[in-house]
C-alpha positions as CSV (number, residue, x, y, z in Angstrom):
1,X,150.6,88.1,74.7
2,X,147.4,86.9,75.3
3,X,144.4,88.4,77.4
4,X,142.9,85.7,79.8
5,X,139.2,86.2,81.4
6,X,138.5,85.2,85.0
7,X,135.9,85.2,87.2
8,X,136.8,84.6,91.3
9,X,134.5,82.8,93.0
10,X,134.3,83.7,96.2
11,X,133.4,87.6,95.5
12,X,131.9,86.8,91.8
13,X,134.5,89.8,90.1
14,X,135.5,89.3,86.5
15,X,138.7,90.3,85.6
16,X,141.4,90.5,82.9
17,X,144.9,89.0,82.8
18,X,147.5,89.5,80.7
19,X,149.5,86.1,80.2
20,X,152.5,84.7,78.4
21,X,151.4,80.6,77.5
22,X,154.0,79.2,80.5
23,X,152.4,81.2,83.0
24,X,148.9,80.7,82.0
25,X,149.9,76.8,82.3
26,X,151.9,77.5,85.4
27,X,151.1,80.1,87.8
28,X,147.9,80.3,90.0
29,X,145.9,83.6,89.3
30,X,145.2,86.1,91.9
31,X,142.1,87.8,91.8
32,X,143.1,91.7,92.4
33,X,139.8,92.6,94.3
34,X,139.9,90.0,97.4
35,X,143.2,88.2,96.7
36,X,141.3,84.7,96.7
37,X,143.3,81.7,94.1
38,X,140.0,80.3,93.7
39,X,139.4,81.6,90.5
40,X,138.0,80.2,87.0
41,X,139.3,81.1,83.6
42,X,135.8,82.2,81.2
43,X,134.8,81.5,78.0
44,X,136.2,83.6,76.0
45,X,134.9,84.8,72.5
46,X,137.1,84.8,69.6
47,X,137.5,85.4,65.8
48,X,140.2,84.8,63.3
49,X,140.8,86.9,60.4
50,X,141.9,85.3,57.2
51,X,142.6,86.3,53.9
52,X,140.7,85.3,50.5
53,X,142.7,83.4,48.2
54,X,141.8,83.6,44.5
């Protein structure tokens, strides 16, 4: 499953979440520190890996 990056804004933590695709598009995340919904998903960095085809 995927690893989703939040910040809350109301006491600036960052934190990780660990999300299947239907509850990243459905629930409301909770930030564990205050508890505040008003959170907002970061940019996250990424990479794919491929193979080299001859």
């Amino acid at each position: 499953m995927p690893v989703y990056d939040y910040v809350c804004l109301d006491c600036h933590k960052t934190f990780e979440l660990v999300l299947s695709l239907n509850e990243h598009d459905n629930d409301v995340p909770k930030c564990p520190e205050c508890g505040s919904t008003n959170v907002e998903q970061e940019a996250a960095a990424f990479f794919a890996v491929t193979s080299k085809k001859s």
